[in-house]
Structure formats: C-alpha cells, structure tokens
NUZATOR-601809 format. One record per residue: x, y, z of N, C-alpha, C in turn; residue in three letters; residue number from 1. Coordinates in steps of 0.05 Angstrom, whole numbers. Example, Ala and Ser with C-alpha at 12.3 -4.5 7.8 and 13.67 -1.06 7.14 Angstrom:
REM NUZATOR-601809
+--------+--------+--------+--------+--------+--------+--------+--------+--------+------+--------+
:     nu :     nv :     nw :    cau :    cav :    caw :     cu :     cv :     cw : keza : drenlo :
+--------+--------+--------+--------+--------+--------+--------+--------+--------+------+--------+
:    264 :   -114 :    156 :    246 :    -90 :    156 :    264 :    -66 :    156 :  ALA :      1 :
:    257 :    -45 :    142 :    273 :    -21 :    143 :    258 :      1 :    157 :  SER :      2 :
+--------+--------+--------+--------+--------+--------+--------+--------+--------+------+--------+
END
This chain:
REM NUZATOR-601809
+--------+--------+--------+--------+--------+--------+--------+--------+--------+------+--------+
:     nu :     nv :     nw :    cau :    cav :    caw :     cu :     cv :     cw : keza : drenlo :
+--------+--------+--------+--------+--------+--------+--------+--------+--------+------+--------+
:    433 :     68 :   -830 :    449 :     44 :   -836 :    474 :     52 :   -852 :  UNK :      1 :
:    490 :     49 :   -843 :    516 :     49 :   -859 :    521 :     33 :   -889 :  UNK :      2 :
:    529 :     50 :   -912 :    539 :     39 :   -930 :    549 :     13 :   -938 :  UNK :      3 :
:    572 :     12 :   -911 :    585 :    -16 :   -913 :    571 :    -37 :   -906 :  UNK :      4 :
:    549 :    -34 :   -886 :    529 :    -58 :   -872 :    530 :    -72 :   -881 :  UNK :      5 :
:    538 :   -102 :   -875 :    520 :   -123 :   -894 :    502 :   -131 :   -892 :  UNK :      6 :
:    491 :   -147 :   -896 :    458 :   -166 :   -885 :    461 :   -179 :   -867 :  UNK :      7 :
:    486 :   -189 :   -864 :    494 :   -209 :   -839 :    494 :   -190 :   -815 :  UNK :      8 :
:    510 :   -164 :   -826 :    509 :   -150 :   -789 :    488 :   -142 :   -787 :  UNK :      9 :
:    459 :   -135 :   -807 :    431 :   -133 :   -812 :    421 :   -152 :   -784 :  UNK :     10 :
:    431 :   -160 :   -796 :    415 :   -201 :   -780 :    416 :   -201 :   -757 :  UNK :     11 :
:    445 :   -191 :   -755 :    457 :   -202 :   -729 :    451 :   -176 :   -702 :  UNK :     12 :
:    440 :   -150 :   -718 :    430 :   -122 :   -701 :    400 :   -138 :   -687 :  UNK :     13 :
:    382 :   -146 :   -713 :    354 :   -152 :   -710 :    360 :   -169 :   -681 :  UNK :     14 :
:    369 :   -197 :   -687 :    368 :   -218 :   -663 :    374 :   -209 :   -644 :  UNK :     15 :
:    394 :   -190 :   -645 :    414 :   -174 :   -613 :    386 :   -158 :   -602 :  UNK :     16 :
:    375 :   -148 :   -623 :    354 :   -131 :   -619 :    327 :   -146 :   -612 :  UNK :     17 :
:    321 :   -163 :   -610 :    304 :   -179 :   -603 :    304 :   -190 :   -584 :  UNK :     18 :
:    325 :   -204 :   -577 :    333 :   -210 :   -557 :    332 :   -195 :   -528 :  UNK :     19 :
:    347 :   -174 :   -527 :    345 :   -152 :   -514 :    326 :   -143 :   -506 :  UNK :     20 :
:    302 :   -146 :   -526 :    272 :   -136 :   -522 :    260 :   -166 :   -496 :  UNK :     21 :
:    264 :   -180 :   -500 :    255 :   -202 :   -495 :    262 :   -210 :   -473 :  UNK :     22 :
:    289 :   -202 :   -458 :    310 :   -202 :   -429 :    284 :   -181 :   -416 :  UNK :     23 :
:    288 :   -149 :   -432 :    272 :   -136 :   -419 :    234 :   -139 :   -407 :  UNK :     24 :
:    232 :   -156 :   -423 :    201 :   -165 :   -421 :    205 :   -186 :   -400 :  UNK :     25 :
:    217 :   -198 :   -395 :    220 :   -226 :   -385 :    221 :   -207 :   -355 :  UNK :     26 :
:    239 :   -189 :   -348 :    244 :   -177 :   -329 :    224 :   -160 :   -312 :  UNK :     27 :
:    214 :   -149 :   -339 :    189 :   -134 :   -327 :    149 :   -152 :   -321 :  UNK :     28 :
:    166 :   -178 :   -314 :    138 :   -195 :   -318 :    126 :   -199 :   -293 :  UNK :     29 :
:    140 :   -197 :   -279 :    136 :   -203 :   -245 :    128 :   -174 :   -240 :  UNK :     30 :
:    128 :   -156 :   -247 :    114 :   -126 :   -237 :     89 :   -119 :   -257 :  UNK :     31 :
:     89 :   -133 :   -279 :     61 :   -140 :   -291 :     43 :   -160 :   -276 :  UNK :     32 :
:     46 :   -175 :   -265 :     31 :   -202 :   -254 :     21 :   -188 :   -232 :  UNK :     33 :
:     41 :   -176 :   -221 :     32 :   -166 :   -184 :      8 :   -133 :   -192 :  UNK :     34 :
:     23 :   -123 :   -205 :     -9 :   -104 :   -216 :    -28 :   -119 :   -224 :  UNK :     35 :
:    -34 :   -138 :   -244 :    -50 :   -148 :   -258 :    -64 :   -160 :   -228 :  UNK :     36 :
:    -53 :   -175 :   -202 :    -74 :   -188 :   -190 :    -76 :   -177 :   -173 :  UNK :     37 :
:    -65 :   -150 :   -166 :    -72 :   -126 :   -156 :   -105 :   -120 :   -161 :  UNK :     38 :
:   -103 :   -107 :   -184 :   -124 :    -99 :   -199 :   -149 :   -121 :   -203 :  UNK :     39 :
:   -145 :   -149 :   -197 :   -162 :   -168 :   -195 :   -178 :   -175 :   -170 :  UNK :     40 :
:   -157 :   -174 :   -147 :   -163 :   -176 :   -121 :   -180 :   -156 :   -115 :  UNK :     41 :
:   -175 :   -132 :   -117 :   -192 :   -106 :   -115 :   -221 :   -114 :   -119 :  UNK :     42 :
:   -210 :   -116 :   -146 :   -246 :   -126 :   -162 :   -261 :   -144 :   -159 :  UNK :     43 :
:   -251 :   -177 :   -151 :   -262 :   -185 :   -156 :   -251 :   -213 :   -119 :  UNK :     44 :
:   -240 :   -199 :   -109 :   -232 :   -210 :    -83 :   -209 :   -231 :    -78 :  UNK :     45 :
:   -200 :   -236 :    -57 :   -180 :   -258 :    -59 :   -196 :   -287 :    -68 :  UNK :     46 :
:   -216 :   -295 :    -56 :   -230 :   -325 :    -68 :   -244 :   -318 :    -89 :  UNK :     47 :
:   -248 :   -297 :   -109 :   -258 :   -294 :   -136 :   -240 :   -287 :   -157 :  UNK :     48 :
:   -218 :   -292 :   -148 :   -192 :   -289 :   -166 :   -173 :   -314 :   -175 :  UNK :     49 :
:   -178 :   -321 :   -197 :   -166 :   -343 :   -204 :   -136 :   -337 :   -222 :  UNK :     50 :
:   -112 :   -353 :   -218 :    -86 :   -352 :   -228 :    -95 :   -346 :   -258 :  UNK :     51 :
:   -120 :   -361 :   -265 :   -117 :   -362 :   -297 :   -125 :   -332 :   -303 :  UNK :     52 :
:   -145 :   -322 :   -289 :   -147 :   -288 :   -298 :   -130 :   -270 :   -291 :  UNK :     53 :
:   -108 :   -282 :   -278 :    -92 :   -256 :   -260 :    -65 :   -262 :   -294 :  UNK :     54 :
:    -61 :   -287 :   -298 :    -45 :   -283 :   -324 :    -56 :   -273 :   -342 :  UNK :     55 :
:    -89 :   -283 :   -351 :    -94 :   -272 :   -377 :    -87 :   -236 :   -368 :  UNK :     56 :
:   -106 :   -227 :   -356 :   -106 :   -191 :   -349 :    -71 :   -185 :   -352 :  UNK :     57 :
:    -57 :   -196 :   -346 :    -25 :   -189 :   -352 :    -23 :   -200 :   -371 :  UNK :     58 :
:    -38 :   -218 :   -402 :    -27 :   -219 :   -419 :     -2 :   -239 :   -425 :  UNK :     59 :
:     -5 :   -257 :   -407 :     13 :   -279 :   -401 :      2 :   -306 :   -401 :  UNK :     60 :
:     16 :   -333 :   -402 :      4 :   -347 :   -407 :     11 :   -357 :   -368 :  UNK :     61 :
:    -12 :   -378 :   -366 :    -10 :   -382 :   -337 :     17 :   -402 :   -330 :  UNK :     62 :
:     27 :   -416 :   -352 :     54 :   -422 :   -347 :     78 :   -411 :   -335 :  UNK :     63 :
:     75 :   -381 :   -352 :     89 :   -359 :   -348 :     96 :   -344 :   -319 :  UNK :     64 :
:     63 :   -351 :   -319 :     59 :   -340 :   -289 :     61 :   -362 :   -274 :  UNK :     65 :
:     73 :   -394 :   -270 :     81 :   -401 :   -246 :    111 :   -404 :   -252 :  UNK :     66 :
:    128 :   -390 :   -271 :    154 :   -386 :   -265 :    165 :   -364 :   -246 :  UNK :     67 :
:    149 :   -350 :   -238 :    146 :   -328 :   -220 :    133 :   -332 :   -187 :  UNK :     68 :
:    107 :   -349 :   -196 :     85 :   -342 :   -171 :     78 :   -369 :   -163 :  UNK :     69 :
:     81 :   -385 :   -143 :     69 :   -410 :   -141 :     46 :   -418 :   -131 :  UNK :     70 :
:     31 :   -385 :   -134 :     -1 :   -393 :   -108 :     -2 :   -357 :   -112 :  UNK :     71 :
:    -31 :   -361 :   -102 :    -46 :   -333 :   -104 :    -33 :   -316 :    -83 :  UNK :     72 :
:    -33 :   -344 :    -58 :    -16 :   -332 :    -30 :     19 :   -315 :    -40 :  UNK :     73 :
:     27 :   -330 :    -53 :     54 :   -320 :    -63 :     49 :   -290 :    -76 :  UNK :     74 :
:     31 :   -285 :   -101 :     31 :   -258 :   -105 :     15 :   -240 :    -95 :  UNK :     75 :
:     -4 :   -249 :    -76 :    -13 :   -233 :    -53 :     12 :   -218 :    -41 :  UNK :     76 :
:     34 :   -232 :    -26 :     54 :   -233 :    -15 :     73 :   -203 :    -22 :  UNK :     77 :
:     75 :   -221 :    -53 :     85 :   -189 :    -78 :     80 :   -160 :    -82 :  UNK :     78 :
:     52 :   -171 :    -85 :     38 :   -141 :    -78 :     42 :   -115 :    -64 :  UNK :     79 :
:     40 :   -133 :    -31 :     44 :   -122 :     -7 :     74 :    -97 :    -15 :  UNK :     80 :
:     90 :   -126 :    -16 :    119 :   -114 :    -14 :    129 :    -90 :    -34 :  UNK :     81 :
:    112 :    -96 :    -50 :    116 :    -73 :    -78 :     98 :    -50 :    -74 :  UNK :     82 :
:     69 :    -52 :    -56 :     67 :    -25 :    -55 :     53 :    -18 :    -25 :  UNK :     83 :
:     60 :    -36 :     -8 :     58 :    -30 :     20 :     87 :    -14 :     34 :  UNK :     84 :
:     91 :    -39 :     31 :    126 :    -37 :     51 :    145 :    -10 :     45 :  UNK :     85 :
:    150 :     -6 :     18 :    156 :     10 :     16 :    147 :     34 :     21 :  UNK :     86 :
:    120 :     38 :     19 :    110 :     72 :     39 :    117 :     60 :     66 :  UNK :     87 :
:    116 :     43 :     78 :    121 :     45 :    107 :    149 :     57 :    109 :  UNK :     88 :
:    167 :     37 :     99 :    199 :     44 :     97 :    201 :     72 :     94 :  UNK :     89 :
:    185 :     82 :     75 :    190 :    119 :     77 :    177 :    136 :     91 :  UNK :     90 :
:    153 :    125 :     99 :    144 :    136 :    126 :    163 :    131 :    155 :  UNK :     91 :
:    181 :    108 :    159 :    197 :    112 :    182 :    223 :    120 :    173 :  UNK :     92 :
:    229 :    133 :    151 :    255 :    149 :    145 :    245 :    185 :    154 :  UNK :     93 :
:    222 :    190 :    143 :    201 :    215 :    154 :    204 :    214 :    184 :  UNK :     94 :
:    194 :    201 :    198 :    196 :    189 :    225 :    225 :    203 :    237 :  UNK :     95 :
:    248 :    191 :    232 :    272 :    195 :    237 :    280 :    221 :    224 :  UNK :     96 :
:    274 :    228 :    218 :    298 :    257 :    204 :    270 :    283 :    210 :  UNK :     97 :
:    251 :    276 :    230 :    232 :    297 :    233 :    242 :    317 :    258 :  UNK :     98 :
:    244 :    346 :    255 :    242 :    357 :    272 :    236 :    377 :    290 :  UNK :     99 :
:    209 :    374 :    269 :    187 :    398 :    282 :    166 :    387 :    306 :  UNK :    100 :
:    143 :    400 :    309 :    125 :    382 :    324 :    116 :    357 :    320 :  UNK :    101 :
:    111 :    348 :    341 :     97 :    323 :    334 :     66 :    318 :    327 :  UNK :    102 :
:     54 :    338 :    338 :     26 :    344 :    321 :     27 :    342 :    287 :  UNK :    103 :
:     53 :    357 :    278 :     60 :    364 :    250 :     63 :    332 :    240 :  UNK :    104 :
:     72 :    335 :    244 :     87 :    286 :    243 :     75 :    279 :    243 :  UNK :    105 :
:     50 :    275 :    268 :     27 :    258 :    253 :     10 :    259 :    232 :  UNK :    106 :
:      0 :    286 :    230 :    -16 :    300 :    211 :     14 :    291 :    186 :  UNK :    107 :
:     30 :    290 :    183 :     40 :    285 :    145 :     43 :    252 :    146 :  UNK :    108 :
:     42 :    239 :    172 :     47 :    209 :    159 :     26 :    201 :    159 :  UNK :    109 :
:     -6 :    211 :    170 :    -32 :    199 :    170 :    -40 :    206 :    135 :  UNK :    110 :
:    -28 :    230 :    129 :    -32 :    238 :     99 :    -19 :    231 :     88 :  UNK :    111 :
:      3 :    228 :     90 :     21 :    205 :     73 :     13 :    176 :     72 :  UNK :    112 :
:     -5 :    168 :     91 :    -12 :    134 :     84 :    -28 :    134 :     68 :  UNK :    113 :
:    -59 :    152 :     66 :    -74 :    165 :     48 :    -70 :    171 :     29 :  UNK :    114 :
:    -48 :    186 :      9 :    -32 :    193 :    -13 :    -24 :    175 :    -22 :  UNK :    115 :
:     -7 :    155 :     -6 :      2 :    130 :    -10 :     -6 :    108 :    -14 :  UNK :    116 :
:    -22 :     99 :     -2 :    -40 :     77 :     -9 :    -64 :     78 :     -5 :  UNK :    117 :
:    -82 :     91 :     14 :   -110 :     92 :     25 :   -120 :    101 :      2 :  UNK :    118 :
:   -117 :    121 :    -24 :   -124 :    136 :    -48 :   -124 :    120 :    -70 :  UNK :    119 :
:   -100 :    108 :    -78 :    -96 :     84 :   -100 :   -109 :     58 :    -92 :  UNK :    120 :
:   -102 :     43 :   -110 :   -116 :     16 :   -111 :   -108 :     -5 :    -83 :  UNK :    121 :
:    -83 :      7 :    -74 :    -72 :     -4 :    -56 :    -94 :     -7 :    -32 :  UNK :    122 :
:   -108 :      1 :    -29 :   -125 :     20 :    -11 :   -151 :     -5 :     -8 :  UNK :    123 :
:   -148 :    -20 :    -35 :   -172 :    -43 :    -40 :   -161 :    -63 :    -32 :  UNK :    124 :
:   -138 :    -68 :    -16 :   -123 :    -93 :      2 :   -133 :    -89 :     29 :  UNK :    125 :
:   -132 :    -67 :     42 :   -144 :    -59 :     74 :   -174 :    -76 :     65 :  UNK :    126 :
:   -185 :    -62 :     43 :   -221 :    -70 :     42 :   -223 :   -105 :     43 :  UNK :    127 :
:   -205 :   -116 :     23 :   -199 :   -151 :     24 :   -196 :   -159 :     51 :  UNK :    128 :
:   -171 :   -144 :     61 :   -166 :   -161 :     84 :   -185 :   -167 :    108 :  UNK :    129 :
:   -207 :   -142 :    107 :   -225 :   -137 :    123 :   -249 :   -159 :    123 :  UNK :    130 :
:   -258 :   -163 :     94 :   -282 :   -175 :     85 :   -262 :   -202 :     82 :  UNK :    131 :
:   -247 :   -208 :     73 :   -243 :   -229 :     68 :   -217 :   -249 :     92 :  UNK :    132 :
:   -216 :   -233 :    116 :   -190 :   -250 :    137 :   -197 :   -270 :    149 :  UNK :    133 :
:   -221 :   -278 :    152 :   -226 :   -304 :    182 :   -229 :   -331 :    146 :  UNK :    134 :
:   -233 :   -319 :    120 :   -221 :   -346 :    101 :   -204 :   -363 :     95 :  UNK :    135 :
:   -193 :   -333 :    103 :   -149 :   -334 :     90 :   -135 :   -330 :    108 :  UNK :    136 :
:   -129 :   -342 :    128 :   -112 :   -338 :    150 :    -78 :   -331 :    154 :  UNK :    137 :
:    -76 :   -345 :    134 :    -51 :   -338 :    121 :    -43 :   -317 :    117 :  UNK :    138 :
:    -56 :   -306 :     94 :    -55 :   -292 :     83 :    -55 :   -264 :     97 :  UNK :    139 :
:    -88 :   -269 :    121 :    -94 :   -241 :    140 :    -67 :   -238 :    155 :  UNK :    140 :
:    -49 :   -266 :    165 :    -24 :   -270 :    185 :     -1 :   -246 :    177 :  UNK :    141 :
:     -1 :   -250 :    147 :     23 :   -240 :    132 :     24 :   -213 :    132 :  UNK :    142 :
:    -12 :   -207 :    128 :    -11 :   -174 :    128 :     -9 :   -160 :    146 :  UNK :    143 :
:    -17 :   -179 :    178 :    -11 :   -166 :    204 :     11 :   -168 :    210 :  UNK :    144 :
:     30 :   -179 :    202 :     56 :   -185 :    207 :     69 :   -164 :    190 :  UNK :    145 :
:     67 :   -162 :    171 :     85 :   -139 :    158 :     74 :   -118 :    146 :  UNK :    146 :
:     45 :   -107 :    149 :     33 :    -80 :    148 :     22 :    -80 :    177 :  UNK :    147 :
:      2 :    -83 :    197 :    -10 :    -79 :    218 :     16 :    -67 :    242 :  UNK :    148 :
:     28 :    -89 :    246 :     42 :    -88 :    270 :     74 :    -68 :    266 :  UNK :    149 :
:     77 :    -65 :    234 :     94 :    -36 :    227 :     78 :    -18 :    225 :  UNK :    150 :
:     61 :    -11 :    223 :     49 :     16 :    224 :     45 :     21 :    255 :  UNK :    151 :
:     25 :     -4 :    268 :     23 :      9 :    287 :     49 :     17 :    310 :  UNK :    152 :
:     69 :     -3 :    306 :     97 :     17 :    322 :     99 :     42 :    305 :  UNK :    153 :
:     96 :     44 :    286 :    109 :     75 :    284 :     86 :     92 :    292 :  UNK :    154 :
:     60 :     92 :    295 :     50 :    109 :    311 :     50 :    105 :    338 :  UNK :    155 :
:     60 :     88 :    346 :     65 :     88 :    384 :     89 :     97 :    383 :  UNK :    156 :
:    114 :    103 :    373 :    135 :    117 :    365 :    122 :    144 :    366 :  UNK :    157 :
:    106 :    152 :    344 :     98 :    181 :    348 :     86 :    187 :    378 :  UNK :    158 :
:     69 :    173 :    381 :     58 :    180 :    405 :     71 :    189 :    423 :  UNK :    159 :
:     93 :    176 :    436 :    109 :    165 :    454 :    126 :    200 :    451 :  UNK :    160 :
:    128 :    203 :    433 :    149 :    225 :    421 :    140 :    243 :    443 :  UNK :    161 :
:    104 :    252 :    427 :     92 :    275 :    436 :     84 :    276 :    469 :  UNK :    162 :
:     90 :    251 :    481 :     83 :    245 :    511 :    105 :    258 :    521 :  UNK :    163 :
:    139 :    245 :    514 :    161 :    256 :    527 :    161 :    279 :    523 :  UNK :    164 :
:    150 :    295 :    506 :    163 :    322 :    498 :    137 :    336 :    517 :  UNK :    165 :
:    118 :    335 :    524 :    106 :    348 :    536 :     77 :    362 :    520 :  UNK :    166 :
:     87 :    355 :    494 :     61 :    363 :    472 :     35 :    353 :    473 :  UNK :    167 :
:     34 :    328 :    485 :     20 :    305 :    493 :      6 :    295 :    514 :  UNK :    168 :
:    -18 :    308 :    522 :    -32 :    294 :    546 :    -28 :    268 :    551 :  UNK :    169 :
:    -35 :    258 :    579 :    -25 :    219 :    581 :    -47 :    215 :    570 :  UNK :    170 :
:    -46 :    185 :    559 :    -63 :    167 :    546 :    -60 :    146 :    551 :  UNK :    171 :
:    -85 :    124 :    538 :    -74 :     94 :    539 :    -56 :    101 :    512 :  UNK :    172 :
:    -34 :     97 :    503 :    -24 :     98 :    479 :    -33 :     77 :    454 :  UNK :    173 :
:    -38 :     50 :    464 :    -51 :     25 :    446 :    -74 :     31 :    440 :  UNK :    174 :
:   -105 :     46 :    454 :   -119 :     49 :    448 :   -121 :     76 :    429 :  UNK :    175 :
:   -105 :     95 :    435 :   -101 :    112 :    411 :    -87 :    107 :    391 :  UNK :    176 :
:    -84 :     99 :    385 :    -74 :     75 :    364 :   -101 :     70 :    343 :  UNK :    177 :
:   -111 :     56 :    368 :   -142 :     40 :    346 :   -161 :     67 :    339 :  UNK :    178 :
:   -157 :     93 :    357 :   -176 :    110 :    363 :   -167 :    121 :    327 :  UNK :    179 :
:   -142 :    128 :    324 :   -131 :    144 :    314 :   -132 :    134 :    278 :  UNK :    180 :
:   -127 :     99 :    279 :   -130 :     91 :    258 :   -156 :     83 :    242 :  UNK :    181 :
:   -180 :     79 :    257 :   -215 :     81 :    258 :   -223 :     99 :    229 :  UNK :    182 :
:   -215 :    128 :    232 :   -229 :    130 :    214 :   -214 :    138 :    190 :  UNK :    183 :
:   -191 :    132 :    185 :   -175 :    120 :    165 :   -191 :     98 :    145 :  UNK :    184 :
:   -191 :     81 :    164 :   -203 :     51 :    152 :   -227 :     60 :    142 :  UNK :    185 :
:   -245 :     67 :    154 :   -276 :     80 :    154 :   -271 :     90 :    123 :  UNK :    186 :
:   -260 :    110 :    111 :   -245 :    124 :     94 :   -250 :    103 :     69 :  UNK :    187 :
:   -241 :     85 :     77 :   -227 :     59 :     54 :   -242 :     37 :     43 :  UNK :    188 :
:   -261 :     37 :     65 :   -286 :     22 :     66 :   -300 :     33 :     45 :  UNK :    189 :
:   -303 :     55 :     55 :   -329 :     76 :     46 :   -329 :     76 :     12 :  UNK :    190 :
:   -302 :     85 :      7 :   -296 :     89 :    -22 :   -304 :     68 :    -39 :  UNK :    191 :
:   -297 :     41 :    -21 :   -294 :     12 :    -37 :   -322 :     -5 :    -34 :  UNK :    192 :
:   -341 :     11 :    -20 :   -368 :     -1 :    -21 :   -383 :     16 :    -22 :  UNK :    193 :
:   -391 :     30 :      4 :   -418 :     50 :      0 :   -425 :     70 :    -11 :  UNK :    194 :
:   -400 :     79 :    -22 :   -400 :    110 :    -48 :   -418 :    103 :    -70 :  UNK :    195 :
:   -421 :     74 :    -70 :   -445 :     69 :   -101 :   -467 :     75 :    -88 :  UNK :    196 :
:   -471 :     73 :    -74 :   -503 :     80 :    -55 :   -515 :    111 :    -64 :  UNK :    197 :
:   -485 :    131 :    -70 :   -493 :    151 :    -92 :   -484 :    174 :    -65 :  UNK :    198 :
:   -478 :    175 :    -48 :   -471 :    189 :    -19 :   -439 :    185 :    -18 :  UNK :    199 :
:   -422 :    202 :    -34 :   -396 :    204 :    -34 :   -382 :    214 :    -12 :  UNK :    200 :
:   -360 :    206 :     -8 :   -345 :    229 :     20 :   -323 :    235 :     10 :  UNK :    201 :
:   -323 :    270 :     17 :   -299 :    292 :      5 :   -263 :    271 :     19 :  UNK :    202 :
:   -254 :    263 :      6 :   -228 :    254 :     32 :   -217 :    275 :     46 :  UNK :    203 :
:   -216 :    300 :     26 :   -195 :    320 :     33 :   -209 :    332 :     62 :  UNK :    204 :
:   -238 :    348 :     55 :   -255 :    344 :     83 :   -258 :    324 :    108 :  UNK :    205 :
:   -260 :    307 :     95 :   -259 :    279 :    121 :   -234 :    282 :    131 :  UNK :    206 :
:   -210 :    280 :    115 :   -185 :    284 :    130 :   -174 :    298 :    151 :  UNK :    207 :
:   -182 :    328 :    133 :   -186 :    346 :    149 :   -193 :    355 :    181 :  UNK :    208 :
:   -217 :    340 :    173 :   -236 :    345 :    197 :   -224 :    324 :    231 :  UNK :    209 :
:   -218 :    315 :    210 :   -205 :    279 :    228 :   -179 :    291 :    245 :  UNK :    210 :
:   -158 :    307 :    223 :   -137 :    314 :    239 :   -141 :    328 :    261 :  UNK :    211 :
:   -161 :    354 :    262 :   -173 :    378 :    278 :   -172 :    361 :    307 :  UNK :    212 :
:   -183 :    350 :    298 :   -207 :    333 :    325 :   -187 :    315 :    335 :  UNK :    213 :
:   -165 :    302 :    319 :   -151 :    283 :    337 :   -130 :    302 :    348 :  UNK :    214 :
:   -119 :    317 :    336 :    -87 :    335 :    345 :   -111 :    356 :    373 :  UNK :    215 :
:   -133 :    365 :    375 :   -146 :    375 :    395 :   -150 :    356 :    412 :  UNK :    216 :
:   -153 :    333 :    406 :   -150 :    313 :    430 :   -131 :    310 :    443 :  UNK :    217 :
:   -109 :    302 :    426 :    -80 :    296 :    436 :    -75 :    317 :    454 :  UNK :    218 :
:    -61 :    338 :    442 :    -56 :    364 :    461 :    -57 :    364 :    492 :  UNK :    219 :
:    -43 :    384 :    503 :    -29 :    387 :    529 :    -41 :    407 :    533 :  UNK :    220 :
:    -66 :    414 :    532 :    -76 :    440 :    529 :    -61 :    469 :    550 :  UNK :    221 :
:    -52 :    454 :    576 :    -37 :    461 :    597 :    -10 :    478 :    595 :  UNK :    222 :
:      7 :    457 :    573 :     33 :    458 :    573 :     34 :    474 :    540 :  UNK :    223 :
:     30 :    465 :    520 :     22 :    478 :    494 :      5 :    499 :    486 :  UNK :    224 :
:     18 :    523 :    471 :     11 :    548 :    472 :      5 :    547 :    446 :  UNK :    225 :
+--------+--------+--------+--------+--------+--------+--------+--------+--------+------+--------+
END
C-alpha cells in the first residue's frame, strides 16, 4: 500500500475488489450447476435428481439456479453440450485433417471417445440414457439428436472412407455401425453397474482386444498387405 493511500481509495480497492470477485462467481455458476447435476445424474439418475440437490451440491441457492436452468430437461441439455459436443466437434476436426489409414482413424477416434467421455463421468449419461429413455422422451430425443446420430455419421464417414480406398471389405455399413459401437457401450455399462459384483474389466485390454478383432474384420484381406 502506498504511503499516500487514503482510506477512501482503501474502500474504494475493497468494493472494486469485491465486486469483481462476485462478476467472476456469478459467471462461473452455470459450469458449477452443469457439473454439480452431472455428478447427480450419474449417481442418483435423471428421476432421482431433484433441482433442490443439484443447487445445494453446487452450493447455490435453488433461486440461483433457476436464473440459469428452467427444468432438469434444460441442464440435462447443458451438460451434453459442455462435455459431449465438444469431443465430437474434435473428433470430426481429427476426421478431416487425417491422412494415414483408415484402420489408424478408427482405432484413435474409438479411443478418443473412451478418453473422452466413455472413462469420465461423462460416460454415466450413455448408462442414464440407457436405463432411463422410454421415461424421458425428451430428453432420450435430444441425446439422439445431438450425440447418437453425430457420432454415428462420423463413423459411416469412416467407413465409407475405408470402402472407397480399397482398405475395406463390402459391408452393410449401418450394421457395422451397431456392430462396431456394441462393445463400447458394453464397456460403460459394465463400469457403471456390474464392476461392484467384484469382477472388474481391464479397459485398456478390452479395448485392445476389441480393436484387433474389428480392424481384422474390416480388412480387404485381398487388396491389403
């Protein structure tokens, strides 16, 4: 503090300084809420999750939280977009600027969804939507609409890739699709229910094993050396 200071510019730092703190809190409240009912949904499901625990767990009052959120459906919504959408978005920038094999491509975006969300908590929204979609229709609508039906073009994109290029035996391409994303899900399930049963699964092994077997499927065995 400077010599000259007075108490007034004292005063007048604190309030500036308070203030400031308080813009920044205010700002960062909407990415507290959407973790907080992140972390609720996981635990405790979309119909066992009430607005009032998704504010208290963020430490907010539930007022707070409908200047933000007007329904569970709304920060369901949030969620998605804050930690779905964006791995997709960077999985179809991967997509575009790839240009090695396409065996290679699939194998880093199947591990990249895994890294990305199938590993984190994110990973306990696939498990919701599964157990909980013929409740919430809405809700299941939103996620097929803007996680289901983007992922699955970008792997009929890949596919499609490895067909023209010759890397790629023919297929139904839609059913490799479901073939390919099976034990992904299986994966996500597993973690989020039957691992308490005390019978864990390695991911890195499972992954593993999963790529072997699908890129030996795919293959041109004919045309590919």
């Amino acid at each position: 503090m400077s010599p000259h200071s007075s108490t007034a510019d004292i005063d007048t730092e604190s309030v500036t300084g308070e203030r400031s703190q308080r813009r920044r809190r205010k700002d960062a409240r909407p990415s507290e809420l959407t973790a907080a009912a992140l972390e609720l949904f996981v635990e405790k499901g979309f119909a066992g999750t009430r607005l009032d625990d998704i504010a208290a767990r963020a430490g907010v009052s539930k007022g707070t939280l409908y200047l933000y959120f007007d329904s569970k459906e709304a920060l369901f919504t949030a969620v998605i977009e804050e930690g779905i959408v964006p791995a997709l978005a960077a999985a179809e920038q991967q997509f575009a600027g790839y240009q090695g094999r396409t065996s290679d491509l699939l194998r880093v975006l199947l591990l990249g969804w895994w890294q990305q969300i199938g590993s984190t908590r994110m990973g306990g929204v696939v498990k919701l939507i599964i157990s909980e979609s013929h409740n919430f229709p809405e809700v299941t609508q939103y996620y097929h609409d803007h996680v289901i039906v983007r992922g699955r073009s970008l792997l009929r994109r890949a596919l499609q890739r490895g067909l023209e290029s010759g890397e790629f035996r023919q297929m139904d391409v839609d059913s490799a699709i479901d073939v390919i994303i099976a034990p992904l899900l299986m994966l996500v399930i597993w973690r989020y229910s039957f691992c308490i049963c005390g019978h864990d699964i390695e991911p890195e092994k499972y992954l593993e094993t999963h790529f072997d077997l699908l890129i030996q499927g795919l293959l041109d065995k004919g045309r590919v050396q």
